[in-house]
C-alpha positions in Angstrom: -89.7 -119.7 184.5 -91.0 -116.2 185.8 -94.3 -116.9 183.8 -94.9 -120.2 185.8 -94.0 -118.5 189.2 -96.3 -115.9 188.4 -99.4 -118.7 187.8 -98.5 -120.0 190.9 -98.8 -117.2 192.8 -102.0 -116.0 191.2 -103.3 -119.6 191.8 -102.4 -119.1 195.6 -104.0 -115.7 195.9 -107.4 -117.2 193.9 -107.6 -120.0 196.4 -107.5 -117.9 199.5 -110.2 -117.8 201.1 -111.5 -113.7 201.3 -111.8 -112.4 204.6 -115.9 -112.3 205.9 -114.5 -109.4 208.1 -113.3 -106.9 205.3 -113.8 -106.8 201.7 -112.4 -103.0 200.7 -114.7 -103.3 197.7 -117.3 -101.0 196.7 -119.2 -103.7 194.5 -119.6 -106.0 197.8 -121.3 -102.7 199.4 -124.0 -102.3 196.6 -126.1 -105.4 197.6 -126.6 -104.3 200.9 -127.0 -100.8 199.2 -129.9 -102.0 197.0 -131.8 -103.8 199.5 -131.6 -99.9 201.6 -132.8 -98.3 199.1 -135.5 -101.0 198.4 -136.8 -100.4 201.6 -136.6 -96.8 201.0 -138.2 -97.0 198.0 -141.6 -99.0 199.1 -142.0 -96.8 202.5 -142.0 -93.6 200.4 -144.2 -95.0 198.1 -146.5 -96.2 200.6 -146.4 -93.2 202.5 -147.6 -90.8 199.6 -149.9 -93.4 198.4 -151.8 -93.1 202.1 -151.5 -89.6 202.4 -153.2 -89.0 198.7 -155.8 -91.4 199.7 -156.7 -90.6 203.6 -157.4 -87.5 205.7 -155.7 -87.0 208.8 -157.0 -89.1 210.8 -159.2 -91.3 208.8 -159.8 -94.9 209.4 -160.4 -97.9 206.7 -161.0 -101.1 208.8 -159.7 -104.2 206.9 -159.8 -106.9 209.4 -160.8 -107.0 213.1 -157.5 -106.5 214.5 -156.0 -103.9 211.7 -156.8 -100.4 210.2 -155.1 -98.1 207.6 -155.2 -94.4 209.3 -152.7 -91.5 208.4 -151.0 -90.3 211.7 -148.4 -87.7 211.9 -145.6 -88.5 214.6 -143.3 -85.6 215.1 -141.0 -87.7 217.9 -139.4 -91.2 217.7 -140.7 -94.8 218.3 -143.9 -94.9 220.3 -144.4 -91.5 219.6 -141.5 -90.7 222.2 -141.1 -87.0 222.8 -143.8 -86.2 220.4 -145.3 -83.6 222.4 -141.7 -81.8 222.4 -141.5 -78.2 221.1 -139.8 -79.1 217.7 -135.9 -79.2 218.5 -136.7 -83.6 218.4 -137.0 -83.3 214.5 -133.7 -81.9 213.9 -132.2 -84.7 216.6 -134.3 -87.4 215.0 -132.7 -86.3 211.9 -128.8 -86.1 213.1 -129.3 -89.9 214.3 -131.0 -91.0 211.5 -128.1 -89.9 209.7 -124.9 -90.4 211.6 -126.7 -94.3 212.1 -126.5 -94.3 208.5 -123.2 -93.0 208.3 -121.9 -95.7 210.8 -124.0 -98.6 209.1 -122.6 -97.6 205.7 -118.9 -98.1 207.2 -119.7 -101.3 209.1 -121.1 -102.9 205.7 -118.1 -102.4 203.7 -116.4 -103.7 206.5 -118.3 -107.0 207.2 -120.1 -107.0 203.9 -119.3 -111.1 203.8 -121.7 -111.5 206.8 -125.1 -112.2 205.0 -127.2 -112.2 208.5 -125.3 -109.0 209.8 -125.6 -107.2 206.7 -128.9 -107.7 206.0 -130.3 -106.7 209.6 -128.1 -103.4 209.1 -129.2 -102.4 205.5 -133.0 -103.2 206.6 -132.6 -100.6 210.1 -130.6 -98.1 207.3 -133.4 -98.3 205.0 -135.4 -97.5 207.9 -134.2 -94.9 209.4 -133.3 -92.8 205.4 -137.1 -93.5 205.3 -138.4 -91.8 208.5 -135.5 -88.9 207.8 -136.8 -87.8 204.5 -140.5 -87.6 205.9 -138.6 -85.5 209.0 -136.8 -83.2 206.4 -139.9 -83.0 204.1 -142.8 -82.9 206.4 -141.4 -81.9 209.7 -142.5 -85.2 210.9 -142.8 -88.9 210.4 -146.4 -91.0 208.3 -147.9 -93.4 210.7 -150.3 -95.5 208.7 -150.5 -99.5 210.2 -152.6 -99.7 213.0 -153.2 -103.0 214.7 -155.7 -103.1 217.5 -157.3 -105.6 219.9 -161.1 -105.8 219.9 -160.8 -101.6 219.3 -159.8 -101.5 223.1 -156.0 -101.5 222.6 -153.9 -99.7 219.8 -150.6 -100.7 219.4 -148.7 -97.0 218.2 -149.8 -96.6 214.3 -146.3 -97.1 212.6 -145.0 -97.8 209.2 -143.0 -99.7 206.8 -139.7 -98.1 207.5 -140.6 -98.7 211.1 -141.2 -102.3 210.5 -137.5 -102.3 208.8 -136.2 -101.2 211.6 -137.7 -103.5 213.3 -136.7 -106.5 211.5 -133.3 -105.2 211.4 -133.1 -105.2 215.0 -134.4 -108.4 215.6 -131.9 -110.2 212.8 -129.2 -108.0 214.4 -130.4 -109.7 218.0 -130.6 -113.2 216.1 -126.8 -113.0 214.3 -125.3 -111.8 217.3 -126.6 -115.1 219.6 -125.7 -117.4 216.8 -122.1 -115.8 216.9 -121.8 -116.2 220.6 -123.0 -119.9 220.4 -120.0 -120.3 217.9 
């Protein structure tokens, strides 16, 4: 009798649905890991790769609206507070880490949230990426420059940038289809 009430109850815990809000479980975080460290993994790459290959500076035209050039941005998105004495490095570099700090914590928490997770592993990815060019180099590789007709630049930028980018906008896009449910 004990051994069927003990399949019973085992059956009843396997058919509960698992909470999308918390999972506890370090093996549900390493997904979301992966894909950070994917994104890690290709902007660093890409990074040294343009750096080995350009001057500072140096333009290779591909199409009429885009250029490969190496830029050097020592502030934050659109080059905000670049011109600053230095002291932006080391507060780029706090954010970059407390952000991933806080995303790391919100994905083991909500790792059952595909959308959610993926927009906050892509803007973690990101942001590791731009802090190891801050600790390394003092400042961040720019190397995607999209232009119009050579009259407009849009700020030279780069793959961990573009991560971050995505994220936000997948963050934006999971947080309107929760408020329409």
């Amino acid at each position: 009798m004990a051994t069927k009430k003990s399949n019973s109850s085992s059956n009843n815990n396997a058919n509960k649905p698992k909470s999308s809000g918390s999972s506890g479980s370090d093996s549900s975080l390493i997904p979301w890991l992966g894909i950070a460290a994917i994104i890690i993994l290709l902007d660093q790459v890409t990074k040294i790769t343009v750096e080995k290959a350009f001057a500072y500076g140096e333009n290779l035209a591909l199409t009429s609206f885009f250029n490969l050039t190496l830029a050097y941005n020592k502030g934050a998105a659109f080059s905000f507070l670049a011109a600053e004495s230095g002291w932006q490095r080391y507060m780029f570099t706090a954010i970059g880490l407390i952000a991933a700090t806080v995303i790391t914590y919100l994905l083991k928490k909500n790792a059952g949230q595909r959308l959610f997770c993926w927009s906050l592993s892509l803007i973690m990815g990101g942001a590791i990426g731009n802090v190891i060019d801050r600790i390394a180099y003092g400042h961040v590789i720019d190397f995607l420059d999209f232009h119009y007709k050579e009259i407009y630049h849009f700020p030279a930028f780069n793959i961990a940038d573009s991560a971050i980018c995505i994220g936000a906008a997948l963050f934006i896009l999971d947080e309107l289809r929760r408020v329409k449910k």
